[in-house]
Backbone as XML, in Angstrom:
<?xml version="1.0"?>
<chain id="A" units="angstrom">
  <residue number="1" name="UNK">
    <atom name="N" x="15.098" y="7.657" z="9.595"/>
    <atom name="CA" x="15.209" y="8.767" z="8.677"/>
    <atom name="C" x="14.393" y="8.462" z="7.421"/>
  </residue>
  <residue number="2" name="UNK">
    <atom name="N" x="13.484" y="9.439" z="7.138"/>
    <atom name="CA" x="12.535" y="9.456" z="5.843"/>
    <atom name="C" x="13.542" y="9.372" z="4.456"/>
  </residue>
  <residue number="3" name="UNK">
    <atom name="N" x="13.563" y="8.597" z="3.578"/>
    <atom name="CA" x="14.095" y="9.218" z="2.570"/>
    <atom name="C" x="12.951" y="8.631" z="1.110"/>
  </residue>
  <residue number="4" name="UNK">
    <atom name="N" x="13.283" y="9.269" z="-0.084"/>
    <atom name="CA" x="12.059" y="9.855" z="-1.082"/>
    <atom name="C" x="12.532" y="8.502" z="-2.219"/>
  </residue>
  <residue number="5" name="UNK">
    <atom name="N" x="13.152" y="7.609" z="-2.007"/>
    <atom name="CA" x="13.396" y="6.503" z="-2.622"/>
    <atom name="C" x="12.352" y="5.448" z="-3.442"/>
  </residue>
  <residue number="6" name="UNK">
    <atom name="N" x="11.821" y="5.235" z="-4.772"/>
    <atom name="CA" x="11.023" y="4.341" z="-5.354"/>
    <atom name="C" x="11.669" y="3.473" z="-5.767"/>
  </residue>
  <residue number="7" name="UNK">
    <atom name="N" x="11.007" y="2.366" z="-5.675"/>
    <atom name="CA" x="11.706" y="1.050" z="-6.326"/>
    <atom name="C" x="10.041" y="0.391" z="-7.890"/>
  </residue>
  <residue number="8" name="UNK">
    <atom name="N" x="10.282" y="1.206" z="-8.674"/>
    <atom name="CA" x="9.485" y="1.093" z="-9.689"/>
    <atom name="C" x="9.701" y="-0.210" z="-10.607"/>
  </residue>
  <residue number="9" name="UNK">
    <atom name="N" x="8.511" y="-0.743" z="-11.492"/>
    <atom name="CA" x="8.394" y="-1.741" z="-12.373"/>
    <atom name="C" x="7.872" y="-1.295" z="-13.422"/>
  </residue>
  <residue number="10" name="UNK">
    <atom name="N" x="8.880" y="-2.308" z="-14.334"/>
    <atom name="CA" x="8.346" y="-2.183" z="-15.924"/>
    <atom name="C" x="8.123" y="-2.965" z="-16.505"/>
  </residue>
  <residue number="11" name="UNK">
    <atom name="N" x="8.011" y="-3.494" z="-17.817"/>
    <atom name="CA" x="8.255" y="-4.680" z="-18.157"/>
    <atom name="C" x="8.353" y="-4.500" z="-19.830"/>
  </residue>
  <residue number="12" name="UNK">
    <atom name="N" x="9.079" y="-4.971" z="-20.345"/>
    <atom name="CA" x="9.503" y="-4.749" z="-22.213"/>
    <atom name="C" x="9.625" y="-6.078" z="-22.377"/>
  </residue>
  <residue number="13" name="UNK">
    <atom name="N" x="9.835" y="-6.668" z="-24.029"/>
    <atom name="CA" x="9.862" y="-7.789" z="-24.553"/>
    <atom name="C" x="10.710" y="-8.229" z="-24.483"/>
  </residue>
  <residue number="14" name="UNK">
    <atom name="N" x="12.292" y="-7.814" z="-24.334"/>
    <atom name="CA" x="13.305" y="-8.690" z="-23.979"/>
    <atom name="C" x="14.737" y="-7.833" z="-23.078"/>
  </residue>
  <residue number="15" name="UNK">
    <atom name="N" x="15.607" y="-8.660" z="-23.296"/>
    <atom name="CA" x="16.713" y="-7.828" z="-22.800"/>
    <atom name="C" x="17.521" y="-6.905" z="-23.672"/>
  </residue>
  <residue number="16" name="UNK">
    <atom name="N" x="17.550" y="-6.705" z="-24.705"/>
    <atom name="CA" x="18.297" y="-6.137" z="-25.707"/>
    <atom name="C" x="17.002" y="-4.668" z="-25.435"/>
  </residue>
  <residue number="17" name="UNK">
    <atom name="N" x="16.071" y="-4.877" z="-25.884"/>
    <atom name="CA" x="14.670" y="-3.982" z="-25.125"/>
    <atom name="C" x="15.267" y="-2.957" z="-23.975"/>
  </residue>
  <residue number="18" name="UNK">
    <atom name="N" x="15.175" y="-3.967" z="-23.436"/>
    <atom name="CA" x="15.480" y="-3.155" z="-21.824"/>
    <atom name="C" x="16.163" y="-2.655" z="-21.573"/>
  </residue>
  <residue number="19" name="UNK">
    <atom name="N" x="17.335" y="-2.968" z="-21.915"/>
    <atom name="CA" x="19.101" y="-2.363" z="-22.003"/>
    <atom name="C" x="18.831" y="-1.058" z="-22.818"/>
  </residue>
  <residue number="20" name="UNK">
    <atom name="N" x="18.315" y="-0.610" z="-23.789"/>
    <atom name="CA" x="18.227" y="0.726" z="-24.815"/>
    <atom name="C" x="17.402" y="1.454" z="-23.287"/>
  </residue>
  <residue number="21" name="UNK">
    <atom name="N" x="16.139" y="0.734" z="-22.745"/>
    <atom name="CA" x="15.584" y="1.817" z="-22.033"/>
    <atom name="C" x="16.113" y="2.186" z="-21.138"/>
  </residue>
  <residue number="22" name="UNK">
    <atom name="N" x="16.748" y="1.220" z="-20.389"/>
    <atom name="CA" x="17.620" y="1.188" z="-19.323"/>
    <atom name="C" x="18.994" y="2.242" z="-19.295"/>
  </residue>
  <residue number="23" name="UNK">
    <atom name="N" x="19.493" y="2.143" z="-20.570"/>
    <atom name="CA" x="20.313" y="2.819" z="-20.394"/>
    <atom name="C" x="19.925" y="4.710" z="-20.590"/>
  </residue>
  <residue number="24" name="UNK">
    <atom name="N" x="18.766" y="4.916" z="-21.084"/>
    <atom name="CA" x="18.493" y="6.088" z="-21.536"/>
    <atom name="C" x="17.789" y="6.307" z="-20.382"/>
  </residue>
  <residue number="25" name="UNK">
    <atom name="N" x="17.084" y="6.047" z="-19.559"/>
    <atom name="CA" x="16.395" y="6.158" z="-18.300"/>
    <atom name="C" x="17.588" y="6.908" z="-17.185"/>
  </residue>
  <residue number="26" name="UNK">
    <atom name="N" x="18.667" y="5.861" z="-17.499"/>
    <atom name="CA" x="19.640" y="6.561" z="-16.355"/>
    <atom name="C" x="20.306" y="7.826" z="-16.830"/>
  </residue>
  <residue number="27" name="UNK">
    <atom name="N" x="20.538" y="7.577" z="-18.380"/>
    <atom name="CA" x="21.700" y="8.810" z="-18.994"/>
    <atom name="C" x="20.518" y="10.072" z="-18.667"/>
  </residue>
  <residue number="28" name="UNK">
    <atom name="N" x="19.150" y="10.253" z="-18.550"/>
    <atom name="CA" x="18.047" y="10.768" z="-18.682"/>
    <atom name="C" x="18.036" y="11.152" z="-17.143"/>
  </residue>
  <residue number="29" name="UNK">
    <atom name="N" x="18.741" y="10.828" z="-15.749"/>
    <atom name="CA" x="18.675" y="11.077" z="-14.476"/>
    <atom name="C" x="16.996" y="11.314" z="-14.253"/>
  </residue>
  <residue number="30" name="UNK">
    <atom name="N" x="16.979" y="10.174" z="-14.822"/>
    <atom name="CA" x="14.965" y="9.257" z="-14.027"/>
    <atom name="C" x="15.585" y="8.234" z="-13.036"/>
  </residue>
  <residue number="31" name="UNK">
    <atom name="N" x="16.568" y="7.823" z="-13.076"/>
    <atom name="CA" x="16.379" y="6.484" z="-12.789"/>
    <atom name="C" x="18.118" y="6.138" z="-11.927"/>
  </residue>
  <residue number="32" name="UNK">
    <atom name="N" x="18.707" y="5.868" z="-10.889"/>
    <atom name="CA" x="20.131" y="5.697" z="-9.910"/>
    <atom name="C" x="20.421" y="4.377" z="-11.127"/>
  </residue>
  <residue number="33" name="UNK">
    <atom name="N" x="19.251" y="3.109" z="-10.964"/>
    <atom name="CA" x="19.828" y="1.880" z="-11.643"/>
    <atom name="C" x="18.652" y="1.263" z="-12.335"/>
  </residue>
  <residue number="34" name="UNK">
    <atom name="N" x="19.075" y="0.388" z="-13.147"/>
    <atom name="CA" x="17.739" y="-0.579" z="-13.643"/>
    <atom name="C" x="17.984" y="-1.614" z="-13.627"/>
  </residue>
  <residue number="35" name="UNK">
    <atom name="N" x="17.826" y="-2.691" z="-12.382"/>
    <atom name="CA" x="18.164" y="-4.107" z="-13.002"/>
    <atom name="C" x="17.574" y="-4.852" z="-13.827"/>
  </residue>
  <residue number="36" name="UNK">
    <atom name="N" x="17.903" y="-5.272" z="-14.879"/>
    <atom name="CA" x="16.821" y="-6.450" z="-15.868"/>
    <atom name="C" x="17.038" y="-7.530" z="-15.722"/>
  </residue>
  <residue number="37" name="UNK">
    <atom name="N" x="15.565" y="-8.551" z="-15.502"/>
    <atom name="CA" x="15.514" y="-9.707" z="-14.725"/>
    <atom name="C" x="14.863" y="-10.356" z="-16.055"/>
  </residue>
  <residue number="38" name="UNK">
    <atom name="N" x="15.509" y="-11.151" z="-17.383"/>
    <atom name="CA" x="15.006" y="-11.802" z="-18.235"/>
    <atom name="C" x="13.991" y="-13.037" z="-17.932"/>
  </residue>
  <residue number="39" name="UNK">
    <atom name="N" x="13.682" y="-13.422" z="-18.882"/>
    <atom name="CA" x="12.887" y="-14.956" z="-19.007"/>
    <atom name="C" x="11.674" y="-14.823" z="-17.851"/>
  </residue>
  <residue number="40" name="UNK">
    <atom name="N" x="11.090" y="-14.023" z="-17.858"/>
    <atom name="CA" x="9.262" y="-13.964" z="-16.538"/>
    <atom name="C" x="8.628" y="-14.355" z="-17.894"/>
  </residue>
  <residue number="41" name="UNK">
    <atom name="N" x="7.127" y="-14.996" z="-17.395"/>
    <atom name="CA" x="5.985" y="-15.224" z="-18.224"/>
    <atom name="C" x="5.449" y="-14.217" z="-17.524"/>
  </residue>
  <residue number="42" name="UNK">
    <atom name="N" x="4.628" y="-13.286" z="-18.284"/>
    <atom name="CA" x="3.374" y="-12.666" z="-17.673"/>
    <atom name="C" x="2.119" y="-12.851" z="-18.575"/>
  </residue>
  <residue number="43" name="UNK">
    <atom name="N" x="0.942" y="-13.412" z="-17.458"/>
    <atom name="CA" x="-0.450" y="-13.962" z="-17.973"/>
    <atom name="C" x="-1.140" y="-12.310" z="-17.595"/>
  </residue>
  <residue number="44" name="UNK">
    <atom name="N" x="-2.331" y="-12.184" z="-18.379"/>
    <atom name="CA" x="-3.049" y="-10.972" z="-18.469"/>
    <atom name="C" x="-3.973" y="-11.132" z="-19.353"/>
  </residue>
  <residue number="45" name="UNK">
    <atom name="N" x="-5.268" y="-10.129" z="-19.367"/>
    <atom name="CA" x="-6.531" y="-10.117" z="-19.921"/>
    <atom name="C" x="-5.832" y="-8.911" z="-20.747"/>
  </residue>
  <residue number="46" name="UNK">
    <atom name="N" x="-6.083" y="-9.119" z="-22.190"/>
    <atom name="CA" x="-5.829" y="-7.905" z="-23.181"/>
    <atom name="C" x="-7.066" y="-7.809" z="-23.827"/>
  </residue>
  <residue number="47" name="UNK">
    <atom name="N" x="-7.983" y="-7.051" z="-24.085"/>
    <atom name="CA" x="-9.097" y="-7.111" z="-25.181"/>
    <atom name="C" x="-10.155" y="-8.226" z="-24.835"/>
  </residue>
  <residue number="48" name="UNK">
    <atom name="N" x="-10.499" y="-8.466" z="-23.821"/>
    <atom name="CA" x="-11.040" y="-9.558" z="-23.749"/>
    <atom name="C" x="-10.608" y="-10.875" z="-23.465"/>
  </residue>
  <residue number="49" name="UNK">
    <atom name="N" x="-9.457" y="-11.372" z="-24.002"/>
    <atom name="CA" x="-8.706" y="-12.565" z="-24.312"/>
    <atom name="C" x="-7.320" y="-12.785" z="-23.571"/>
  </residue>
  <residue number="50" name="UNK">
    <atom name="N" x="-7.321" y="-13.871" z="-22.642"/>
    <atom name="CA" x="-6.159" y="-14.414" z="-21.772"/>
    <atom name="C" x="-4.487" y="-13.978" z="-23.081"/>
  </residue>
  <residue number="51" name="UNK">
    <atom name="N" x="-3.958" y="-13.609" z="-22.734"/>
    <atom name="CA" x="-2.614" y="-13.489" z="-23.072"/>
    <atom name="C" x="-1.438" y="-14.044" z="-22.200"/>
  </residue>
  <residue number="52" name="UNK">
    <atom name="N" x="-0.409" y="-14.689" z="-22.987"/>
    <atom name="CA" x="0.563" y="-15.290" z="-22.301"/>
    <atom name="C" x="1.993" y="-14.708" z="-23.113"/>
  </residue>
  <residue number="53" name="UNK">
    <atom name="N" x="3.050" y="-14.136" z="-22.122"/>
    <atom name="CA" x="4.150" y="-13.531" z="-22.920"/>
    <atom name="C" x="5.354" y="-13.419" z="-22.304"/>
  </residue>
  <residue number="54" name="UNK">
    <atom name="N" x="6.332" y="-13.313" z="-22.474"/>
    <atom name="CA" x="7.617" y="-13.783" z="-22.494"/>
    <atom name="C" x="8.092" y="-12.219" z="-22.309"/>
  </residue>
  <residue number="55" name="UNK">
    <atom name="N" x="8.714" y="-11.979" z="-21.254"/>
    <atom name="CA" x="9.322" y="-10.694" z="-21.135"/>
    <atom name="C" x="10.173" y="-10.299" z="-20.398"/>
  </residue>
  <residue number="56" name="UNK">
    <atom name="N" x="10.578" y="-8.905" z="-20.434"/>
    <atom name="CA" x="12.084" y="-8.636" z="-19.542"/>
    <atom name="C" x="11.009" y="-7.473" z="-18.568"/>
  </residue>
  <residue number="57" name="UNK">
    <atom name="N" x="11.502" y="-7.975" z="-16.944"/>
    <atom name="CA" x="11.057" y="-7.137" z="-15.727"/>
    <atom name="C" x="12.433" y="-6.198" z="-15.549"/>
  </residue>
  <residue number="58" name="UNK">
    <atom name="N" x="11.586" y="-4.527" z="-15.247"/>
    <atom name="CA" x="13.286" y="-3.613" z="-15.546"/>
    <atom name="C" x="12.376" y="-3.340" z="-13.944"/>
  </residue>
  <residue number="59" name="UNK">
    <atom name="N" x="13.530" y="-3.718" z="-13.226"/>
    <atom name="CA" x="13.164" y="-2.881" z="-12.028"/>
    <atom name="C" x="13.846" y="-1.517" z="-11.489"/>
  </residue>
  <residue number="60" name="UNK">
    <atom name="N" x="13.538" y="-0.750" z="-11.678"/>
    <atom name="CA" x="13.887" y="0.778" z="-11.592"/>
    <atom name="C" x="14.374" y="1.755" z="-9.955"/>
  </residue>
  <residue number="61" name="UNK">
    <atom name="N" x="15.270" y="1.872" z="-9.747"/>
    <atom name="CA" x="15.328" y="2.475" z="-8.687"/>
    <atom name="C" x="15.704" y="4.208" z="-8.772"/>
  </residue>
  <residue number="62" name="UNK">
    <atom name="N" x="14.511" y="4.639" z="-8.512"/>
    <atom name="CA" x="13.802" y="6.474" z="-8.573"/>
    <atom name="C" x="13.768" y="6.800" z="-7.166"/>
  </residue>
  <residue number="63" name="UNK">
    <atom name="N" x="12.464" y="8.542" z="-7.575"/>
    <atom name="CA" x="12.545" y="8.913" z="-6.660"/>
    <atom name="C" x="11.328" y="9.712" z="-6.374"/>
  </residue>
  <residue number="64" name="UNK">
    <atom name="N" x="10.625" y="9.751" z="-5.096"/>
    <atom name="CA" x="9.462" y="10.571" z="-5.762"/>
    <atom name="C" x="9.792" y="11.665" z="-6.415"/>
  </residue>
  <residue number="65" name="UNK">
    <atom name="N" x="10.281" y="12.811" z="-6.406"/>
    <atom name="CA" x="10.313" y="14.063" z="-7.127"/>
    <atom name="C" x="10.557" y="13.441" z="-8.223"/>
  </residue>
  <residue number="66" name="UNK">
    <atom name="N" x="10.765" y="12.367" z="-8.956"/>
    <atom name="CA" x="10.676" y="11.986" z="-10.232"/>
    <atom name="C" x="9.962" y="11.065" z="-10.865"/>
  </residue>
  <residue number="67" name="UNK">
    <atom name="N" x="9.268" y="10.629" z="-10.213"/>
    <atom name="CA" x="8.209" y="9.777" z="-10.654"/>
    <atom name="C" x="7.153" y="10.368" z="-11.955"/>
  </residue>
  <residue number="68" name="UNK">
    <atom name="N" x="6.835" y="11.782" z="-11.726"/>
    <atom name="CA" x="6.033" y="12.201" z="-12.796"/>
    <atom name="C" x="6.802" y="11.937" z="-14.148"/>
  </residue>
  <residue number="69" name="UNK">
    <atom name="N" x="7.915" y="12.474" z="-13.770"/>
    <atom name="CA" x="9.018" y="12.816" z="-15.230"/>
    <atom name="C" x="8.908" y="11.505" z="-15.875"/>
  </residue>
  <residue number="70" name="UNK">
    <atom name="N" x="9.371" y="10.585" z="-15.459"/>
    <atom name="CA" x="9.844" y="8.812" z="-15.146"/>
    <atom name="C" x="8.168" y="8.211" z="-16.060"/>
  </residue>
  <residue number="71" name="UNK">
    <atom name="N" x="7.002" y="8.830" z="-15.299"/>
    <atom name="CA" x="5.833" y="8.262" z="-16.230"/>
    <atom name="C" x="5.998" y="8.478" z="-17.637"/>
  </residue>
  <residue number="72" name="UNK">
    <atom name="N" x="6.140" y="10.074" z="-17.677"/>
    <atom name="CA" x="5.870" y="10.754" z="-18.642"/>
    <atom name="C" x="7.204" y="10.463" z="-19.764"/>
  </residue>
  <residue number="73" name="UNK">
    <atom name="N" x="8.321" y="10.138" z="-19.383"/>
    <atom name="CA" x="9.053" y="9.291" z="-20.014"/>
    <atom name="C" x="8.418" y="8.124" z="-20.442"/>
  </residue>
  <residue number="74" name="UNK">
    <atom name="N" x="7.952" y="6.925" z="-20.342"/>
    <atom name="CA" x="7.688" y="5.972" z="-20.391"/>
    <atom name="C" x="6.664" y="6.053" z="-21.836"/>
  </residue>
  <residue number="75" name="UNK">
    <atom name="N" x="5.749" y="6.610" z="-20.807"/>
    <atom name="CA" x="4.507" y="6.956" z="-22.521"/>
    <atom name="C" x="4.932" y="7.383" z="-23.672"/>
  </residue>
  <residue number="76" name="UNK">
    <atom name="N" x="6.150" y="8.281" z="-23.915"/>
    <atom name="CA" x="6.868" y="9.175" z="-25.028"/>
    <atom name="C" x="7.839" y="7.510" z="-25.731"/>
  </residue>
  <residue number="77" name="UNK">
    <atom name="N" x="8.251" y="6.733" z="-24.979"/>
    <atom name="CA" x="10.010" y="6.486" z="-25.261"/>
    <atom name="C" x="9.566" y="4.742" z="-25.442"/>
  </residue>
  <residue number="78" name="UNK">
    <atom name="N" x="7.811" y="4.141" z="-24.668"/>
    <atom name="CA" x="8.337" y="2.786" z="-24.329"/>
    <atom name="C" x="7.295" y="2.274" z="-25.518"/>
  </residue>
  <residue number="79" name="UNK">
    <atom name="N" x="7.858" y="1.008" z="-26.247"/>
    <atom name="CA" x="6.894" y="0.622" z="-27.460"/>
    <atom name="C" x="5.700" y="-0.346" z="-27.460"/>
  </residue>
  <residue number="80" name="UNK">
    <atom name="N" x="5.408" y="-0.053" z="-26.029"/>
    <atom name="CA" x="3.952" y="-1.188" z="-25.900"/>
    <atom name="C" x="3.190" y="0.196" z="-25.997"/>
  </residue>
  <residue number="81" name="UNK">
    <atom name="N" x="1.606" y="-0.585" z="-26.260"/>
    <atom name="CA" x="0.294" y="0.603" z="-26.625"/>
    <atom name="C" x="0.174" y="1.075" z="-24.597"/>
  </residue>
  <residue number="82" name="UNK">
    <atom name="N" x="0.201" y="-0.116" z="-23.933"/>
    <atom name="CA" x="-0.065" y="0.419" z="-22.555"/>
    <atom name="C" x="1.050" y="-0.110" z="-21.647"/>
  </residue>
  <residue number="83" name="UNK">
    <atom name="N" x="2.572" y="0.594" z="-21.432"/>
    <atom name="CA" x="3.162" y="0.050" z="-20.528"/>
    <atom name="C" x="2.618" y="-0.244" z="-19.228"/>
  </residue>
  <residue number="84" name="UNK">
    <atom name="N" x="3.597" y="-1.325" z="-18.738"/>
    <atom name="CA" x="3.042" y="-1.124" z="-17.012"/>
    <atom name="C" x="4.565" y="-0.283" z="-16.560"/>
  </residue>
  <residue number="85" name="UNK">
    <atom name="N" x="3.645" y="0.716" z="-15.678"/>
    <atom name="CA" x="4.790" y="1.575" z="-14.604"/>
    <atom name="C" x="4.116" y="1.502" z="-12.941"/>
  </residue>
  <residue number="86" name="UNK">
    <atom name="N" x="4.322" y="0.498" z="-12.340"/>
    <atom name="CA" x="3.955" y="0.819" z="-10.878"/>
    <atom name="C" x="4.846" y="1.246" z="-9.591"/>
  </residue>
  <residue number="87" name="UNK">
    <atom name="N" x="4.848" y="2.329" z="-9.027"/>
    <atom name="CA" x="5.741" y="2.050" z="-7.814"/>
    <atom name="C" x="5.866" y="1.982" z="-6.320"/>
  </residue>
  <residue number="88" name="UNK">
    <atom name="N" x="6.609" y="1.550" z="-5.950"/>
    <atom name="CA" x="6.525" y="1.387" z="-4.689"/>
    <atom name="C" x="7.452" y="2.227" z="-3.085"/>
  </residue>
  <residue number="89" name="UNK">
    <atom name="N" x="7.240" y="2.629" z="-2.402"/>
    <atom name="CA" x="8.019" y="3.556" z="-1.672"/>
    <atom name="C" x="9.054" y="2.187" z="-1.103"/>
  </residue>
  <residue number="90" name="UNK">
    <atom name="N" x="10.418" y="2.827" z="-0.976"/>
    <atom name="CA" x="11.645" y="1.697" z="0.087"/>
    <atom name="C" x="11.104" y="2.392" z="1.532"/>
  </residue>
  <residue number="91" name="UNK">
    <atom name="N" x="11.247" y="1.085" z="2.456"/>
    <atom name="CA" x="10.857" y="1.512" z="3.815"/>
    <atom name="C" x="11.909" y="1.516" z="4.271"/>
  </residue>
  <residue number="92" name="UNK">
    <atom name="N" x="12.864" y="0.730" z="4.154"/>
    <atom name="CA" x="14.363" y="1.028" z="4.723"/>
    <atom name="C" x="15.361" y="0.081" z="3.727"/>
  </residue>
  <residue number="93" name="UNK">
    <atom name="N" x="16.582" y="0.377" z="3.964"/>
    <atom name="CA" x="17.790" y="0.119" z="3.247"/>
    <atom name="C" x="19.180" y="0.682" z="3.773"/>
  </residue>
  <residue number="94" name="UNK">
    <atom name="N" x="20.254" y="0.383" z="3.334"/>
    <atom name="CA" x="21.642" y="1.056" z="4.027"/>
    <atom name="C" x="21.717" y="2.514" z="3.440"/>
  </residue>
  <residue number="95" name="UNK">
    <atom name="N" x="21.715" y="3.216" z="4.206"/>
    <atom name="CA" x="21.626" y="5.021" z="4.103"/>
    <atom name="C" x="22.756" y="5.301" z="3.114"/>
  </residue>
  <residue number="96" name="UNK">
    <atom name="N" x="23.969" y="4.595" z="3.225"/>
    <atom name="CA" x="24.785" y="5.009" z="2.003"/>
    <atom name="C" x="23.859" y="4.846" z="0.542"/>
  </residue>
  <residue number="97" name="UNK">
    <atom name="N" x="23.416" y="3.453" z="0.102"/>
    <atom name="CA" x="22.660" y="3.507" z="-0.670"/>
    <atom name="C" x="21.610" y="4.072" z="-1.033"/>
  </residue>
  <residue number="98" name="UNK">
    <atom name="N" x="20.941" y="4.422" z="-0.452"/>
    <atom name="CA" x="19.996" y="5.197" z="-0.548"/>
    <atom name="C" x="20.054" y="6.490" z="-0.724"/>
  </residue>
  <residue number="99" name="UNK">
    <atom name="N" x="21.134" y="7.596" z="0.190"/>
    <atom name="CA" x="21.922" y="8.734" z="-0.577"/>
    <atom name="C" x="22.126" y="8.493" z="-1.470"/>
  </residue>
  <residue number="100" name="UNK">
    <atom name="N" x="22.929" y="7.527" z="-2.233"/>
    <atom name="CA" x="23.951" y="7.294" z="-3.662"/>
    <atom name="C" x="22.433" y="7.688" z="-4.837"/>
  </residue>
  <residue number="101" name="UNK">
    <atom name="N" x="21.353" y="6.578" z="-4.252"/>
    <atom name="CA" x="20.002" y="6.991" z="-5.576"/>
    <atom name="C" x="19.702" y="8.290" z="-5.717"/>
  </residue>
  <residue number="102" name="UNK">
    <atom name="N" x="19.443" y="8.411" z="-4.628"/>
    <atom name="CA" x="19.455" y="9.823" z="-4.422"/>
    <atom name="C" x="20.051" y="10.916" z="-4.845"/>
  </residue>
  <residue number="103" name="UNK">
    <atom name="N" x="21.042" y="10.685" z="-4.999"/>
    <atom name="CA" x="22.381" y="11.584" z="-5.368"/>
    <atom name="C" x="22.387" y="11.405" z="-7.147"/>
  </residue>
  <residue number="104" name="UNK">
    <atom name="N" x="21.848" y="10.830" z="-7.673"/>
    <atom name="CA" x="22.069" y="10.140" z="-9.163"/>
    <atom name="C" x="20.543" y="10.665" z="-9.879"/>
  </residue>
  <residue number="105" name="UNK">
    <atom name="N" x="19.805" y="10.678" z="-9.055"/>
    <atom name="CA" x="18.610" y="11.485" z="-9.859"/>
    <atom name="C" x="18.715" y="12.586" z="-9.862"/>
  </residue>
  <residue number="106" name="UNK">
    <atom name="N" x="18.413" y="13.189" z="-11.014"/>
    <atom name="CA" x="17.815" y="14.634" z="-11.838"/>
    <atom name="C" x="16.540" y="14.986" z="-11.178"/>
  </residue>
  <residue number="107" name="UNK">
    <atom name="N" x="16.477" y="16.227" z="-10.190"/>
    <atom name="CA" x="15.340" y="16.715" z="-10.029"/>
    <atom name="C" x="14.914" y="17.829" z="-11.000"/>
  </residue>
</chain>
């Protein structure tokens, strides 16, 4: 059975960060859950110049019919100049769960 399930990434400066987005993402029906996974390094080219940084990964569980909203949230609400938002389709999972996300997003 097809179902319209994203499992999206973000990434903010810490957990106190993430928790404000996190929680407004869901009260906002973008988003079933957000787990935040503290303490990642992420290395990256900014401007030319290697960058090294300390951050909180919000992993997002959406939906396509909301993915636009969910971007367009992000750019309005998140305080880096260029968030990262990438996502990815679920290929399978337990169908209760996957209804439940389902059931929790705002189309």
């Amino acid at each position: 059975m097809k179902n319209n399930v994203l499992i999206a990434f973000s990434t903010c400066a810490d957990p106190a960060q993430g928790r404000i987005l996190a929680e407004d993402m869901v009260q906002s029906g973008l988003a079933a859950c957000v787990n935040l996974v503290p303490n990642l390094t992420s290395v990256y080219r900014w401007q030319g110049q290697i960058q090294s940084d300390d951050e909180c990964l919000m992993i997002i569980k959406t939906s396509e019919g909301s993915i636009s909203a969910l971007r367009e949230w992000i750019l309005k609400r998140h305080p880096y100049e260029l968030p990262e938002l990438v996502a990815v389709p679920v290929a399978d999972g337990l169908p209760a769960y996957l209804q439940w996300v389902t059931d929790q997003i705002r189309r």
